[in-house]
C-alpha positions in Angstrom: 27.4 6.0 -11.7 25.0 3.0 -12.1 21.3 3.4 -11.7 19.2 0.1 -9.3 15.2 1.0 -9.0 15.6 4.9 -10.2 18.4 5.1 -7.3 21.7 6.9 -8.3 24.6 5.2 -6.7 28.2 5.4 -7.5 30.7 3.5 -7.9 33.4 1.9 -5.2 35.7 5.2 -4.7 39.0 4.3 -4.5 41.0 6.0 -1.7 44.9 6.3 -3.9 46.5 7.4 -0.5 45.6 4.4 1.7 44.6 2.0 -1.5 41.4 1.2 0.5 38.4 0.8 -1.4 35.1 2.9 0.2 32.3 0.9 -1.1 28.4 2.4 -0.5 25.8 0.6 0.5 22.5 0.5 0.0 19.3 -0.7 1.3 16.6 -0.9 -0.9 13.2 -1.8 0.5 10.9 -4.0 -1.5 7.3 -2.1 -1.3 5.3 -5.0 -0.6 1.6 -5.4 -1.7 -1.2 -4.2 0.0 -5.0 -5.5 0.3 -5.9 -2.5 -1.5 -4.3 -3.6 -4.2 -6.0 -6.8 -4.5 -9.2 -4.9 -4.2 -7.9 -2.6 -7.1 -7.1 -5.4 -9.2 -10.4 -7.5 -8.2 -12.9 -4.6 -9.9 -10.1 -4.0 -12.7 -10.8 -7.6 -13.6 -14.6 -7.9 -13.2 -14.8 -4.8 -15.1 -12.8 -5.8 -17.8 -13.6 -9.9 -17.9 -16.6 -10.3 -15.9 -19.2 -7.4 -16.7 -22.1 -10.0 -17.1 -21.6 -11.4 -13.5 -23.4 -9.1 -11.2 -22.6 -8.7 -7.5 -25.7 -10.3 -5.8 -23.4 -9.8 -2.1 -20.2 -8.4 -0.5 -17.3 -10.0 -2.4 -13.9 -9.3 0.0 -10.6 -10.1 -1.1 -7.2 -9.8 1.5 -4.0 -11.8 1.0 -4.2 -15.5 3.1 -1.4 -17.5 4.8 1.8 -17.7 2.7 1.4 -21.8 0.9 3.5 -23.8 -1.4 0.6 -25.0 -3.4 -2.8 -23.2 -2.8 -2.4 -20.0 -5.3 -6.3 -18.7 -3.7 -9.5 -19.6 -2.5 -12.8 -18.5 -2.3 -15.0 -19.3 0.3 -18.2 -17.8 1.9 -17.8 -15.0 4.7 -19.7 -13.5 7.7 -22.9 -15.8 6.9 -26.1 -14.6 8.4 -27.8 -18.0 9.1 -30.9 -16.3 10.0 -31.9 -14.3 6.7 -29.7 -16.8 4.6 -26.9 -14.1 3.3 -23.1 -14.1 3.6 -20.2 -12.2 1.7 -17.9 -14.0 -0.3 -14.1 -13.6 0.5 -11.8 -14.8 -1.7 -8.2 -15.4 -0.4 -4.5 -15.3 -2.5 -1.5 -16.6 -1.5 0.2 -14.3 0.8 3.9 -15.1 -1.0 2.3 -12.6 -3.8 2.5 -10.0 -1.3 6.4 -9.8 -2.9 7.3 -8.1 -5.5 9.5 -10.4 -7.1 6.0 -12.0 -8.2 5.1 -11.0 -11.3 1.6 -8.9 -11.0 0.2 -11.5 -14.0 0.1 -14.2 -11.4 -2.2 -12.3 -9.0 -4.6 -11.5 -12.2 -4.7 -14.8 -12.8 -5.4 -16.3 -9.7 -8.0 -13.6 -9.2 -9.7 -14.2 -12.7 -9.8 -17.9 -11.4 -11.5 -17.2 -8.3 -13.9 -14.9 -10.0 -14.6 -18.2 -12.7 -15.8 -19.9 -9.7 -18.1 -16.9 -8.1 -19.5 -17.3 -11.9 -20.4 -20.7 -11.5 -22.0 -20.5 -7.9 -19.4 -21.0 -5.9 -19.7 -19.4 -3.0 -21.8 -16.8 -5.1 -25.0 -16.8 -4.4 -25.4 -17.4 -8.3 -27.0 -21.0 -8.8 -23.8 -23.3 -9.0 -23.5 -24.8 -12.1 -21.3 -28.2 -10.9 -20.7 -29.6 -7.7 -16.9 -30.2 -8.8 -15.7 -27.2 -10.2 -12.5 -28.0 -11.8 -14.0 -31.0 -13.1 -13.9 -31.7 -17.3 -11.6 -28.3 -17.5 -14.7 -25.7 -16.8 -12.5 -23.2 -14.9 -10.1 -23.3 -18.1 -13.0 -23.2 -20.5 -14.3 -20.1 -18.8 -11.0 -18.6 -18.8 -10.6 -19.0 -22.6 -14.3 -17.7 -23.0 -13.5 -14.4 -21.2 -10.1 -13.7 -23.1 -8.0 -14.9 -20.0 -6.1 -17.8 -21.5 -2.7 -16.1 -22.2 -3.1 -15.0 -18.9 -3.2 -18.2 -17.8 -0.4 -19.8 -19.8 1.9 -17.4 -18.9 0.8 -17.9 -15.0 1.4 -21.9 -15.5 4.7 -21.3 -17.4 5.9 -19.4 -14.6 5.0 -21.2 -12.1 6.3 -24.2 -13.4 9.8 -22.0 -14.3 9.7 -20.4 -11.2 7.9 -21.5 -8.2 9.9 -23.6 -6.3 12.9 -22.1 -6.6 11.1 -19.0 -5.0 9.9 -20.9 -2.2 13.3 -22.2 -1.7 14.7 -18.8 -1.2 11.8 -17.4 0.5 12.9 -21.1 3.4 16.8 -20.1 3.2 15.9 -16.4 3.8 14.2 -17.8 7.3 
């Protein structure tokens, strides 16, 4: 008997009086991720990485549209023009919803998104740079706050990985 995700299942029976082999199959449903995870991970991180940022608003975080390059976003949400204030969503690539993702990419791309709330953007912390990624600042910050293994293993797989994913995720449509 072989074991697949804590499920017992046995081997092909072999019927010796018709010589027909009775295979079993099964189904196994991949358990998807939810939002709530995202929010889980999000204060895991900021507890962990980020204690000195302080939430000045509402800081949202949901899985996006499924993209082939855009790994997550951060943007500012439900602005109140009148008084000045708005949440801040950030956004991840809906393809992590799957399992087969490896839950280090997610932490990464959050810890990124959170780099950016750090510097201002859309944070209603003063924004240190108009261009965020310019002169490596994201990456800098990242190795300040013990994230850069975090972030080489993201890159390697990605680079390993990626498209080859996104392939099968376009032949499995």
């Amino acid at each position: 008997m072989s074991t697949v995700d804590n499920i017992k299942i046995p081997p092909a029976q072999l019927d010796l009086s018709t010589g027909s082999v009775i295979i079993l199959v099964i189904m196994i449903k991949k358990h998807y991720r939810t939002d709530r995870y995202l929010e889980k991970t999000l204060n895991s991180i900021w507890s962990q990485y980020f204690p000195d940022i302080q939430k000045y608003n509402r800081v949202n975080i949901c899985f996006g549209y499924r993209a082939k390059k855009r790994l997550g976003s951060i943007r500012r949400h439900n602005i109140d023009r009148q008084i000045g204030l708005y949440d801040t969503l950030i956004l991840i690539n809906g393809h992590f919803r799957d399992p087969e993702i490896p839950a280090y990419i997610i932490k990464a791309t959050i810890a990124h998104e959170l780099c950016h709330y750090a510097h201002g953007i859309s944070s209603p912390l003063p924004q240190t740079s108009k261009f965020p990624h310019r002169g490596g600042r994201i990456d800098q910050e990242m190795e300040l706050r013990g994230l850069s293994n975090l972030e080489k293993m993201e890159n390697t797989w990605l680079s390993q990985n990626w498209y080859s994913y996104l392939d099968e995720q376009k032949a499995l449509q």
